[in-house]
C-alpha positions in Angstrom: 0.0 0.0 0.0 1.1 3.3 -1.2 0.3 6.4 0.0 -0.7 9.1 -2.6 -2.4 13.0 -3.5 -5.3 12.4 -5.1 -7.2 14.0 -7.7 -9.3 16.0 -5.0 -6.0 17.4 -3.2 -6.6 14.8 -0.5 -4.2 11.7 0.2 -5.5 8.4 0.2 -4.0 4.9 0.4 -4.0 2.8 -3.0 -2.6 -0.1 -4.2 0.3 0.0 -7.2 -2.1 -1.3 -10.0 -4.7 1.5 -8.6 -1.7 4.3 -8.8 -1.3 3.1 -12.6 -5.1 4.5 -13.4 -6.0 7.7 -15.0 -5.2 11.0 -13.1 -7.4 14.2 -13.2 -5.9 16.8 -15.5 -4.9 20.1 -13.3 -5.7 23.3 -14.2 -2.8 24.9 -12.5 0.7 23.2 -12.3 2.5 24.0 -9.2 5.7 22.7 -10.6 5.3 24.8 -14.0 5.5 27.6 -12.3 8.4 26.6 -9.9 10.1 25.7 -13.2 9.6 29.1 -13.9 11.4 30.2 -11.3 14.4 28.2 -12.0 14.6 29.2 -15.1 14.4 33.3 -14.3 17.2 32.5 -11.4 19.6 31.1 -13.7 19.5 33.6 -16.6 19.6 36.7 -13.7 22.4 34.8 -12.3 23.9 34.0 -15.1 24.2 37.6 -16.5 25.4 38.9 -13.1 28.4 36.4 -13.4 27.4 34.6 -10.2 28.0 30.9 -11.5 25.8 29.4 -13.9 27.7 30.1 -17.1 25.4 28.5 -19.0 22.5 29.7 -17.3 21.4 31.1 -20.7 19.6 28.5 -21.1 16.8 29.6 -18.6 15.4 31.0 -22.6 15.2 27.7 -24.0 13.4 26.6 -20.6 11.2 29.7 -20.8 10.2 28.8 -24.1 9.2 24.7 -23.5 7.2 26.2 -20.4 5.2 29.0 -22.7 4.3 26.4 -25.9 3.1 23.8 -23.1 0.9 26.3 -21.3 -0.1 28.5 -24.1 -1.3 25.3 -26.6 -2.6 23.5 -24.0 -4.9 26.4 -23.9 -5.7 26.3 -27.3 -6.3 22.9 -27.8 -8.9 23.1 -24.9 -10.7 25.5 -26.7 -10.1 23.8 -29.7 -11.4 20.1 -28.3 -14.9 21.7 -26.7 -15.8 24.5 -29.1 -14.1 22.8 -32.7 -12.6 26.7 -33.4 -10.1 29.0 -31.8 -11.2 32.5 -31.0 -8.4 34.9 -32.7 -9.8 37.5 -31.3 -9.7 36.0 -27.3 -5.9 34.5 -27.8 -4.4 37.9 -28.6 -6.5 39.7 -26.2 -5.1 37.0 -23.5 -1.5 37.6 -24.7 -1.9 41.4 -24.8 -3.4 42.0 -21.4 -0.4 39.0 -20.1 2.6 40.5 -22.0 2.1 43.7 -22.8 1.6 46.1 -19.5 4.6 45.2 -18.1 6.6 45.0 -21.1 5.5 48.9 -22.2 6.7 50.1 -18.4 10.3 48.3 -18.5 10.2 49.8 -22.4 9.5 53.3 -21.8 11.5 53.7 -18.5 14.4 51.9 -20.3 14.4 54.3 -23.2 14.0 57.3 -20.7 17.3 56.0 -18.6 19.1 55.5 -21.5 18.3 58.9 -22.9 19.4 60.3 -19.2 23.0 58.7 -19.0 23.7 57.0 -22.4 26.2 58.4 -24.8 24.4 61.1 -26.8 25.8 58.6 -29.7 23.8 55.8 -28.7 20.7 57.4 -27.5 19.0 57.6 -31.1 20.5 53.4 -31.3 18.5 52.5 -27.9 15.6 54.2 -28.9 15.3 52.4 -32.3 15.7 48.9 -30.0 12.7 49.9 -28.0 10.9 50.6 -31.0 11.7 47.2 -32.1 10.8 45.4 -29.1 7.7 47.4 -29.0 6.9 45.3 -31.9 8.3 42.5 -31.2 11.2 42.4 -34.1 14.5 43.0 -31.8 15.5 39.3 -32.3 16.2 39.7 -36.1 18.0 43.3 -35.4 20.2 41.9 -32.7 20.8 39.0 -35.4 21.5 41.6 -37.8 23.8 43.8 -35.8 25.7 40.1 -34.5 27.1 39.4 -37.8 29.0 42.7 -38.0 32.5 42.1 -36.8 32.8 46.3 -35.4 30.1 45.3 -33.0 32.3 42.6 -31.0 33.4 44.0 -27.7 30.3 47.2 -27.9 27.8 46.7 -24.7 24.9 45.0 -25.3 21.8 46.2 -26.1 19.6 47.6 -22.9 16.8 45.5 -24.9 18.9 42.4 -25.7 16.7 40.6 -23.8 13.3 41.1 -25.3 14.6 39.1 -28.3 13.4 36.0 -26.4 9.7 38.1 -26.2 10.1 38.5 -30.1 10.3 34.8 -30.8 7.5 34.2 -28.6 5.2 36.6 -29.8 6.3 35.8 -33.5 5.8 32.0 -33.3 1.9 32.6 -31.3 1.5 35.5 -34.3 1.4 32.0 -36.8 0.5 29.3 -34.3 -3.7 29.4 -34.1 -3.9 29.6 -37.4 -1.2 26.8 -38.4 -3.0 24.8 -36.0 -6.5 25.4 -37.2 -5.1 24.7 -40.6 -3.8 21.3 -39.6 -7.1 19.9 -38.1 -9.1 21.1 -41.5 -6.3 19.3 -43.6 -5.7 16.5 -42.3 -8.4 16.1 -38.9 -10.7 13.7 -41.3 -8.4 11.5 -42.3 -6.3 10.6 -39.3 -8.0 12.8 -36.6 -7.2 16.3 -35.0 -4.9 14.8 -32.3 -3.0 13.0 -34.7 -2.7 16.1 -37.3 -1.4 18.1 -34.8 1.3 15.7 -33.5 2.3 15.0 -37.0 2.3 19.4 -37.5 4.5 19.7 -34.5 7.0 17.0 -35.3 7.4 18.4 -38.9 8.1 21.9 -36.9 10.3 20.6 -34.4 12.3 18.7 -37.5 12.9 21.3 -39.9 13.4 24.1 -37.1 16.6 22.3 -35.1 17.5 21.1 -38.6 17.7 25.0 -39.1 19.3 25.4 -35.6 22.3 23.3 -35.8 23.2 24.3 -39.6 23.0 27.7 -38.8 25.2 27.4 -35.8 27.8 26.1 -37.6 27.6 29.3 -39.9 26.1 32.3 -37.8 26.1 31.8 -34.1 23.9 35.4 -33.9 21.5 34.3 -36.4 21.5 31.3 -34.6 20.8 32.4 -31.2 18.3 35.4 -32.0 16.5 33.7 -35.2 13.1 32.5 -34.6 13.2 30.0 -37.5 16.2 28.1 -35.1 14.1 28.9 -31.9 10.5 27.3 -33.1 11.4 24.1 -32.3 12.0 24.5 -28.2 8.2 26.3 -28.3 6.9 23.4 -30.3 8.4 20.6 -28.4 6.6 22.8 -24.5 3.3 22.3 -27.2 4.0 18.6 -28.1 3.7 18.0 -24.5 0.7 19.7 -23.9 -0.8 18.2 -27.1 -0.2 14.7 -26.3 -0.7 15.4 -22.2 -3.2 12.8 -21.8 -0.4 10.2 -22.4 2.2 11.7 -19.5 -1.2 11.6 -17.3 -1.3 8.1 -17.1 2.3 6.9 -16.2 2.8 5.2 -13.2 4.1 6.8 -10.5 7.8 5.7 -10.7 8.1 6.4 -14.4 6.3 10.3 -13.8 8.7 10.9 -10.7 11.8 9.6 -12.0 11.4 11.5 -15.0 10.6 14.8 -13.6 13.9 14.6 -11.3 16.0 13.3 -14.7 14.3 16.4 -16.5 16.0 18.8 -13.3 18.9 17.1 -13.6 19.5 17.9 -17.5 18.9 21.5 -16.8 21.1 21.2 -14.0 24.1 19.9 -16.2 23.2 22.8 -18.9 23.9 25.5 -15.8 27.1 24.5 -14.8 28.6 22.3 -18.4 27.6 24.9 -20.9 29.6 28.4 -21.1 30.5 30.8 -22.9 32.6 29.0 -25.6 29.6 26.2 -25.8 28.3 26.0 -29.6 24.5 27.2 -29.2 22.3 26.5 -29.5 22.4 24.2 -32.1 22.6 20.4 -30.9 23.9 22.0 -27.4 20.4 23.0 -26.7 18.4 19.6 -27.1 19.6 18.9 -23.7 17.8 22.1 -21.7 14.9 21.5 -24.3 14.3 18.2 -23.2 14.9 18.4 -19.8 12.2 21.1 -19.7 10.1 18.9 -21.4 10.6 16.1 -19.0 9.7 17.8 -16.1 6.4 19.0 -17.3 5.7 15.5 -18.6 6.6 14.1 -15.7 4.4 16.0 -13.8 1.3 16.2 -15.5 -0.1 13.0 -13.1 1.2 15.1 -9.9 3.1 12.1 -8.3 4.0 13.7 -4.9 7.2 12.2 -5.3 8.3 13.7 -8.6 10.3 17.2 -8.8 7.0 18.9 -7.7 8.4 18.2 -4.4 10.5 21.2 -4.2 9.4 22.9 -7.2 5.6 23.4 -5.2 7.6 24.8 -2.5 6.4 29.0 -1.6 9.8 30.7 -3.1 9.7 29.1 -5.9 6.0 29.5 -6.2 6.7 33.3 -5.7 10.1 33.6 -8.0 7.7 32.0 -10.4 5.2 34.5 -10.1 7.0 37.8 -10.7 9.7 35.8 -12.9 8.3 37.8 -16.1 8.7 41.5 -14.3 11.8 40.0 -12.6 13.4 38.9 -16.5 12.3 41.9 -17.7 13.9 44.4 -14.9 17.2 43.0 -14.5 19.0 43.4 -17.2 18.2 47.2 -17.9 19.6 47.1 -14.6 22.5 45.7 -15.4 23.1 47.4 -18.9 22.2 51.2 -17.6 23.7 51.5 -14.3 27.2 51.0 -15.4 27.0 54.1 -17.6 25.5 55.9 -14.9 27.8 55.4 -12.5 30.6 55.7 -15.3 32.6 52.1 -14.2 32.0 48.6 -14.5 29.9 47.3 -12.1 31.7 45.5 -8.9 30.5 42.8 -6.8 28.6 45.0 -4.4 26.8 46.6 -7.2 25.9 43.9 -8.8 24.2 42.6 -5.7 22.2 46.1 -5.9 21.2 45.1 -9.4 20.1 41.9 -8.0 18.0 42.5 -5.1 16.7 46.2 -6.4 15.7 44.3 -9.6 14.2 42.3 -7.8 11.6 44.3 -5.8 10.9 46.6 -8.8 10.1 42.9 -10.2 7.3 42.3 -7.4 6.2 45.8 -7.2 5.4 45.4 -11.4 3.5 42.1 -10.5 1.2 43.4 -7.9 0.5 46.9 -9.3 1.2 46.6 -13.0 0.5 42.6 -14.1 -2.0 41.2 -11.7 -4.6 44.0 -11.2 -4.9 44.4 -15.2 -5.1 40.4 -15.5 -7.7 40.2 -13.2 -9.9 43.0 -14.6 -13.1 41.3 -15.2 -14.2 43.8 -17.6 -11.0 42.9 -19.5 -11.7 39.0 -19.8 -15.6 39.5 -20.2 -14.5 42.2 -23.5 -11.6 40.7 -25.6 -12.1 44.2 -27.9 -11.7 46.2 -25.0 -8.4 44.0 -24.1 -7.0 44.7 -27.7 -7.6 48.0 -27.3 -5.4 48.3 -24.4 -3.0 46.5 -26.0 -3.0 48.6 -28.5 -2.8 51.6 -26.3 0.3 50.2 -24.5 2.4 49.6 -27.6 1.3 53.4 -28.9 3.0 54.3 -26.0 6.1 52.6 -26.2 6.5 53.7 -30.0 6.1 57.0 -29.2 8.2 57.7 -26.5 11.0 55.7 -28.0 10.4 58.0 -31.7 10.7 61.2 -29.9 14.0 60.3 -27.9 15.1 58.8 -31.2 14.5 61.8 -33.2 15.3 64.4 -30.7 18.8 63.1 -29.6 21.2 65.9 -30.5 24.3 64.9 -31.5 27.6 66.7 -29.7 29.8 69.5 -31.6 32.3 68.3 -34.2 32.1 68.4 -38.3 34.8 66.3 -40.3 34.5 69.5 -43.2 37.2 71.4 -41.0 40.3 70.8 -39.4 41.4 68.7 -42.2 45.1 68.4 -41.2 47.9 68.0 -44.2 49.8 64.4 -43.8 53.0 66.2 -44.3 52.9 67.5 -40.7 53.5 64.3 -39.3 56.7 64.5 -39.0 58.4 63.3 -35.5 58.8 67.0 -34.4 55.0 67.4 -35.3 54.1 64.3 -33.7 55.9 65.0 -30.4 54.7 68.7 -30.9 50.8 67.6 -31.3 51.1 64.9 -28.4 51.9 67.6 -26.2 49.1 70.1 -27.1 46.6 66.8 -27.0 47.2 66.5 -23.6 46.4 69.9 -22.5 43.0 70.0 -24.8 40.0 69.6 -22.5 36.9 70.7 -24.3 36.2 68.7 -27.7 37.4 70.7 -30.5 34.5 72.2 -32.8 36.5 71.3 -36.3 37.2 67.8 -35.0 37.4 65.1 -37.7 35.8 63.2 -38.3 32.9 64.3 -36.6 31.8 62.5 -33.4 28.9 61.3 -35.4 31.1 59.9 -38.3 33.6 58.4 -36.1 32.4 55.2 -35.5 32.3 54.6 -39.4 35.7 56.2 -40.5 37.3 52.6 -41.4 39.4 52.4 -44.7 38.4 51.5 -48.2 39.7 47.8 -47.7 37.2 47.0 -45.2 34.3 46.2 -46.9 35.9 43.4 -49.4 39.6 42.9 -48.2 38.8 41.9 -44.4 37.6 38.5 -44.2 34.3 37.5 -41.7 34.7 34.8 -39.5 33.7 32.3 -41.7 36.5 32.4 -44.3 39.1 30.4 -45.0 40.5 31.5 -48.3 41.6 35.2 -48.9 40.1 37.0 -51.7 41.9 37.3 -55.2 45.1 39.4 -55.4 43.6 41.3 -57.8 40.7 42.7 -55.2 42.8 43.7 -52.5 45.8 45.3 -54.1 46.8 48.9 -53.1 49.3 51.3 -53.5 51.3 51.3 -56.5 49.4 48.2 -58.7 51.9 48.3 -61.5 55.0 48.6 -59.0 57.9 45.6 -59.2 58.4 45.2 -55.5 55.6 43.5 -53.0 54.5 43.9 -49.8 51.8 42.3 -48.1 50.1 43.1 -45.1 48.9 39.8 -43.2 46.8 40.4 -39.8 43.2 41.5 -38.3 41.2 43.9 -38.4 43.8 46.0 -36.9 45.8 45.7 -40.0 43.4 46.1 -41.9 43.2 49.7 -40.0 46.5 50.4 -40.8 46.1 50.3 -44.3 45.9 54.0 -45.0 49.3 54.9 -43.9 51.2 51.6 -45.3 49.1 52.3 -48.8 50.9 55.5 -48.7 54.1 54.4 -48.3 53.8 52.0 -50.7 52.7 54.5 -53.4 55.6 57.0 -52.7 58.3 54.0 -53.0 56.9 51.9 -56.0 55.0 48.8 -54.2 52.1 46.8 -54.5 50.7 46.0 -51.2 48.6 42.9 -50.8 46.3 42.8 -47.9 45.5 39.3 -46.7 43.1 40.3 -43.7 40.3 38.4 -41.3 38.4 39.6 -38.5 40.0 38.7 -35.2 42.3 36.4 -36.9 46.0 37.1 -35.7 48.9 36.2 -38.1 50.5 34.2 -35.4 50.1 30.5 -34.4 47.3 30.2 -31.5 46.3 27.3 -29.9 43.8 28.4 -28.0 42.5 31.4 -30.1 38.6 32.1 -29.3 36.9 33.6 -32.2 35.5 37.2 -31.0 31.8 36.4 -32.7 31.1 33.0 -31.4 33.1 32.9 -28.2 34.5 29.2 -29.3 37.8 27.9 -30.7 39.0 29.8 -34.2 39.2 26.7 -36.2 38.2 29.3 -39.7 41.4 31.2 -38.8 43.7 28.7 -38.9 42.9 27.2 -42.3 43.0 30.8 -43.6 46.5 31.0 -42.4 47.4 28.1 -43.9 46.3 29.4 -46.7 47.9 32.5 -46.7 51.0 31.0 -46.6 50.3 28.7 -49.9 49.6 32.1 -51.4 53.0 33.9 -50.4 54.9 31.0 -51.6 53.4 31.8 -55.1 53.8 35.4 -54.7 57.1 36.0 -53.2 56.6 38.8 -51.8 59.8 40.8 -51.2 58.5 41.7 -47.3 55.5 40.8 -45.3 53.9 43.2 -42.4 52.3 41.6 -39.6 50.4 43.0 -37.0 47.3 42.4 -35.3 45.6 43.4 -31.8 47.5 42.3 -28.8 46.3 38.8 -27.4 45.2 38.9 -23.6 45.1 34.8 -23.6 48.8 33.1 -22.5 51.1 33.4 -25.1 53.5 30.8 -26.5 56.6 32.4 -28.3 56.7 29.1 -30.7 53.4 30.2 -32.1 54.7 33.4 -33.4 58.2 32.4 -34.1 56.8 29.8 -36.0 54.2 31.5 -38.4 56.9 34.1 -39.1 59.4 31.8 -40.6 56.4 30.3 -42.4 56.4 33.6 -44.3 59.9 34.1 -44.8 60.4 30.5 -46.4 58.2 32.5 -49.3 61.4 34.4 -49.7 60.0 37.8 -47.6 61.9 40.1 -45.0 59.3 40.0 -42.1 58.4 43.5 -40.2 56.6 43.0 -37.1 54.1 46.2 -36.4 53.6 46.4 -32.8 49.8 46.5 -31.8 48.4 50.1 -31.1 47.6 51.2 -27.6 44.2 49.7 -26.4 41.5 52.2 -24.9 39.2 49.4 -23.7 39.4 50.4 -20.3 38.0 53.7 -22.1 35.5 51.7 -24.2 34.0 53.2 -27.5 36.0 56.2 -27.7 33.8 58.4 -29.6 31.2 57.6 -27.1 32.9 58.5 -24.3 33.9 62.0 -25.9 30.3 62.9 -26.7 29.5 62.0 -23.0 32.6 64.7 -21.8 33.1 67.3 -24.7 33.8 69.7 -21.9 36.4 67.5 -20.7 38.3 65.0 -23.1 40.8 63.9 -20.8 38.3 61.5 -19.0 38.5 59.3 -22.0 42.8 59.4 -22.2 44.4 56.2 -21.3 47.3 55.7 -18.9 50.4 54.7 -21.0 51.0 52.5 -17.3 48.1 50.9 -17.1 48.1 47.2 -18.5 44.3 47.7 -20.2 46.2 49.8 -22.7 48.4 46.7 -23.3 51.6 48.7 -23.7 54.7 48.2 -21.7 53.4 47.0 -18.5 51.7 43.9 -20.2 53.7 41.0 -20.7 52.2 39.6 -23.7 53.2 42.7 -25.5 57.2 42.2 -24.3 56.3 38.1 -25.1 55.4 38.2 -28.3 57.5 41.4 -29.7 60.5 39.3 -27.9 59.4 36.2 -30.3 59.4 38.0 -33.4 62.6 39.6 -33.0 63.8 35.8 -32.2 62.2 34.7 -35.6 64.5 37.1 -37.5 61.8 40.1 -38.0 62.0 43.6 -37.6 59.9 45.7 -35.2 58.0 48.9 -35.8 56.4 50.2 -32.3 54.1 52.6 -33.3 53.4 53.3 -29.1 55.1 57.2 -29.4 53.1 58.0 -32.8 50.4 57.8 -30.0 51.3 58.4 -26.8 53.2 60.9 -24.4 55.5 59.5 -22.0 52.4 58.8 -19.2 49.0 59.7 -21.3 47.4 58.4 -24.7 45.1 61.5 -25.4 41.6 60.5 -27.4 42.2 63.6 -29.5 45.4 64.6 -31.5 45.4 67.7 -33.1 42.1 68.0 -33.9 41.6 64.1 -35.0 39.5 61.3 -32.9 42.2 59.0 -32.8 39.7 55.7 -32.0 36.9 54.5 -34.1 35.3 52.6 -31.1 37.2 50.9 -28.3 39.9 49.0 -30.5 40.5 50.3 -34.2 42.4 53.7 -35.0 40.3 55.9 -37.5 41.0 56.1 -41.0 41.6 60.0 -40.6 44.6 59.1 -38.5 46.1 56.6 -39.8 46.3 58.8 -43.2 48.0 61.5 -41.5 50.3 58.9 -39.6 51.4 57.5 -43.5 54.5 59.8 -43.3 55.8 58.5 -40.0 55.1 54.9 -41.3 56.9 55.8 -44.7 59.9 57.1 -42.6 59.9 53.8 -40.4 59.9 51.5 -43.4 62.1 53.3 -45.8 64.9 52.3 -42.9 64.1 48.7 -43.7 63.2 48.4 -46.8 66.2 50.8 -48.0 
């Protein structure tokens, strides 16, 4: 005898062939809504950098939970009635989503308006827009796949992509499942059409998923076409729900706890460098699925146990405000306080987050879900709806289109290149200092900055996903009919040099050959990470390889190579290594020492609009090891191995820097395109310097 809840609530003794029988179906699922809770901990967690790398996957658990619930639903209404009201779905989903969504939206866009860079401003106002109609996912995807974005902070509305993917996917999902039961309901039922619709779904969408992956990780992640499938497996459950009702006991419990357990192993196995989703997510997916399934009969045994527990039930509660708080939170309040949040702070982010999360539940989501005039008027609730997203469109049109944009015009100041000469250089650095308000002829202009890259970039540096560089004949420069060669070989931070060595090689009679891929380094890394998909650089290394099959055609008669300093461990072999790969194609080798780093800064011509009355905030230390010079290790480490390898070093550090500061502006030029690459603009008037520094190798 066996002791267990039955279908009234009440516990009764029954034998095991009794506990096999049918159980009554529950309108409300305590442990859905404690796996909601999980699932909202993680992520927060997770983006506060307190454990859980993988706790990213709180989305794909979010997303099983919402196409179990929300289908069940339908097919209820579906099963008694033989239709789906449109018009009462979408009046459900705006009076559920849309309140709190509009508040965390508007008073995101206002923050950001407050203490954002006046550069960014009009950019955080267009992502409210977006995720006022649900669209951020395939902007974010968008802005992912361009390699200048790596390393910029997130978007305050990153987050609502997950919203987008929902509210896409439910946009389609009535009528695909109305459509399903007319086609095919007579001939092998409506059940049956539906499991057959969802199956198709789930097969063509993680098909989707894990080619994409391999191809473009923010596609990937943000596209809805590779995020269907989690929603459709959460509404496979809940079509089929009458089978995980009647599993015995041992089976329902056991699989609930395994179901924990796999989302468990997601937390703490998957990180940062973890492909994903791809097949990386199958495992949070099903675990999801596996402790709803295994908790439709409500065994008291099964995961339920602690999931039905009161802080879970009341996590799981405010876990929407709570998702939606946080990581405005998180994005906003560093720029506020002008410094990277600390571990005290980020415990402020946490618990204030939190609060403003149960305040939004009991005054802004449950007294506008409970309306009765709401649920008794579905027109009335659509109304609303639309109300709230007028709201949110407005307020995030007039930040957009009233943002001003600082001082600064790239039509004056031009500077001649001839005046870099090292008396001018030395001359300028020391006036740079000095400068503190913004200069009103500053070029390029503050709003031009970011975009001030070289001719090359667009075909002649590589994406991630390369492995051969482009014909010779697309990415020659300088003098194209000239008998000597010269051939640039890096990152994008070669790529940014191009100005100034394009120069040089049209003065002295070379053609330069650019062989260039984003975040690929010229030496030999083991361990490189690829900057877009945070995992192991496998493209760059076949493109390396393949640069040097090209030089050994070529013969160049030298090669440059430069990149942006590594922060990873450096091995000397790597470097000493790849360089005498390119000097067995018969080339001298120069080694161009990286350029200081303003990272600590971050995007510099941000950081200028936010202080034109004082440009000194955004200088760099010429001590400080963010700016990788000197008092970094890997810089000494890997100029030390190319020296060893036989090439010749060019340290640009003094084109740049004073003996203790790096100013941001140098004679009336913004020096940094964001928080990495040097602006076109300067490298240009640099090209004399460069031409100097070469002509003493090359003779």
């Amino acid at each position: 005898m066996t002791t267990v809840l039955g279908p009234s609530g009440r516990t009764s003794s029954v034998n095991g062939a009794a506990q096999r029988g049918p159980r009554q179906l529950r309108k409300f699922r305590p442990d859905v809504e404690g796996l909601r809770a999980v699932a909202v901990i993680i992520v927060v967690l997770s983006h506060l950098n307190f454990g859980f790398p993988g706790g990213y996957v709180g989305v794909d658990v979010f997303f099983v939970i919402s196409g179990f619930l929300i289908t069940r639903q339908l097919v209820n209404e579906y099963d008694s009635t033989g239709k789906i009201s449109f018009k009462g779905f979408y009046s459900r989903r705006a009076k559920r989503i849309l309140p709190a969504a509009t508040v965390v939206i508007i008073g995101t866009v206002w923050a950001c308006k407050t203490w954002d860079s006046p550069l960014q401003v009009r950019s955080d106002a267009l992502d409210g827009l977006f995720a006022a109609f649900s669209g951020i996912n395939w902007r974010l995807a968008a802005h992912g796949t361009n390699y200048f974005a790596v390393g910029t902070a997130p978007s305050p509305f990153q987050h609502y992509w997950s919203l987008s993917v929902d509210e896409q996917f439910y946009f389609v999902w009535p009528a695909l499942l109305l459509t399903a039961g007319w086609l095919f309901g007579r001939r092998i039922g409506k059940r049956a059409s539906l499991i057959c619709t969802l199956i198709a779904l789930i097969a063509v969408s993680l098909t989707l998923s894990i080619a994409t992956t391999k191809t473009s990780s923010s596609w990937a992640y943000f596209g809805s076409q590779t995020r269907v499938w989690e929603l459709a497996f959460g509404a496979l459950i809940a079509v089929t729900v009458s089978v995980w009702t009647r599993m015995p006991p041992a089976l329902a419990s056991q699989m609930s706890w395994l179901g924990l357990i796999f989302i468990t192993i997601s937390c703490f196995v998957f990180n940062s460098a973890t492909i994903y989703p791809g097949s990386a997510a199958i495992l949070p997916v099903v675990g999801s699925a596996f402790v709803i399934a295994g908790g439709c009969p409500g065994w008291p045994h099964s995961g339920e146990l602690v999931l039905k527990r009161r802080p879970f039930q009341f996590v799981g509660n405010i876990s929407y405000s709570w998702y939606l708080t946080h990581w405005p939170f998180l994005m906003v309040l560093p720029t506020a306080l002008n410094h990277s949040l600390n571990g005290r702070e980020k415990c402020y982010v946490l618990g204030g987050s939190f609060i403003l999360a149960a305040a939004m539940y009991f005054i802004v989501e449950q007294p506008i879900r409970s309306r009765a005039l709401l649920s008794r008027r579905p027109t009335v609730s659509l109304s609303m709806g639309g109300v709230f997203v007028a709201a949110s469109v407005t307020v995030a049109l007039v930040v957009a289109t009233g943002a001003g944009l600082p001082v600064g015009s790239s039509s004056g100041g031009t500077v001649q290149a001839a005046a870099a000469t090292p008396t001018a250089i030395e001359a300028a650095l020391t006036s740079a200092v000095n400068v503190k308000a913004l200069p009103a002829n500053v070029a390029p202009s503050l709003s031009k900055a970011g975009v001030d890259r070289p001719a090359s970039t667009n075909k002649c540096l590589l994406g991630n996903t390369a492995t051969q560089p482009p014909a010779d004949s697309e990415c020659t420069f300088g003098d194209v009919n000239g008998t000597k060669t010269m051939v640039l070989v890096g990152d994008s931070h070669a790529n940014a040099w191009e100005p100034a060595l394009a120069a040089f090689a049209s003065a002295d009679g070379f053609k330069l050959v650019q062989y260039a891929m984003a975040g690929c380094p010229p030496g030999l890394y083991p361990n490189d990470v690829d900057p877009n998909t945070n995992r192991l650089y496998t493209t760059c290394n076949e493109f390396r390889t393949a640069v040097y099959a090209r030089l050994k055609a070529l013969k160049p008669n030298y090669v440059v190579v430069t990149s942006e300093l590594r922060t990873l461990d450096i091995d000397p072999s790597g470097m000493v290594t790849s360089i005498r790969n390119y000097q067995n194609a018969g080339a001298r080798v120069i080694y161009l020492e990286d350029t200081p780093n303003p990272q600590k800064v971050g995007s510099v011509p941000d950081c200028l609009a936010k202080h034109t009355n004082n440009i000194q905030a955004c200088a760099m230390s010429r001590s400080d090891p963010s700016t990788r010079l000197e008092a970094m290790i890997q810089r000494k480490t890997e100029a030390q191995a190319a020296q060893q390898a036989g090439a010749t070093l060019i340290d640009p550090t003094n084109w740049f820097c004073t003996a203790t500061s790096c100013p941001p502006v140098i004679d009336n030029m913004i020096v940094y395109a964001d928080n990495s690459h040097i602006t076109a603009t300067y490298a240009r008037w640099l090209a004399p310097l460069m031409t100097t520094a070469l002509k003493k190798i090359t003779g």
